[in-house]
N, C-alpha and C positions, 0 to 999 in steps of 0.2 A: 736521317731516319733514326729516330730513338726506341722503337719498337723493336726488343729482343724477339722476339719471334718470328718476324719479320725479317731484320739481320740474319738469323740466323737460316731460315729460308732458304734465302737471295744465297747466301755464301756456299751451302750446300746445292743450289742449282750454276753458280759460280765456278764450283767443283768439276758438274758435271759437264759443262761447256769446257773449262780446260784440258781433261783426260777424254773427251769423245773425239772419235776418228775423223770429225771433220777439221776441228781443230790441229790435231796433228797431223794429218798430211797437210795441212796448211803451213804447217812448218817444216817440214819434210822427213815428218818420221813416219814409217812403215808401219802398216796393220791397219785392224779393225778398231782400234780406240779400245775405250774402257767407259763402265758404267761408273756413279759413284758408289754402286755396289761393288766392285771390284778391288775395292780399294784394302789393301792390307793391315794399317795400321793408321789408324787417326789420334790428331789429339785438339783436344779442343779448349779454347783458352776463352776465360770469362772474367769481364772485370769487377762485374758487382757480385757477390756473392748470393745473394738472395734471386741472380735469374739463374743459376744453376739449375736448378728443377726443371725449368720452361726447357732449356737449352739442352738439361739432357734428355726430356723426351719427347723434344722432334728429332733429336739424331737417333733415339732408341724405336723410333717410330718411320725412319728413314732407313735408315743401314740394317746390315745382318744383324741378327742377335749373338752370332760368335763372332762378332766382327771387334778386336783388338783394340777398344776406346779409351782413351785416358781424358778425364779433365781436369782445369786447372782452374783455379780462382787467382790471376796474376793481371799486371797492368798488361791492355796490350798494345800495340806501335803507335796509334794514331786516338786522337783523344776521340774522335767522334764514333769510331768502334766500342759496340759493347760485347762482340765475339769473336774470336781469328778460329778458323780452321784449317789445319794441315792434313795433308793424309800421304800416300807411299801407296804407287802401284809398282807389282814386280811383274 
């Protein structure tokens, strides 16, 4: 998939399947889960520099508006990524 928008999507519903509570009692941690609203601090890495725009606003259009975003224009792990997303629930 070379569709930033697309990628970037997929990765933020990626998110959301990782931190929701079905996922985690699947591995055996306790609670309700979390949204990818929940999430406290993200940052987001982009390799071309020109989809920065696109990329930052689906996440601005996604997440909280005080929600603690950082991006990056750096390579990122795998060449057929054109965006990595991390994030941090407490």
């Amino acid at each position: 998939m070379d569709d930033v928008a697309q990628q970037t999507e997929e990765t933020l519903r990626n998110i959301e399947a990782l931190v929701g509570g079905d996922n985690l009692r699947r591995h055996g941690v306790a609670g309700a889960g979390y949204d990818v609203k929940d999430l406290d601090q993200v940052k987001v890495y982009v390799r071309d520099a020109e989809h920065l725009p696109v990329v930052r606003s689906i996440c601005e259009s996604t997440l909280p508006a005080d929600m603690d975003i950082s991006y990056f224009n750096v390579a990122v792990c795998r060449p057929d990524l054109l965006v990595e997303i991390e994030g941090v629930c407490r």
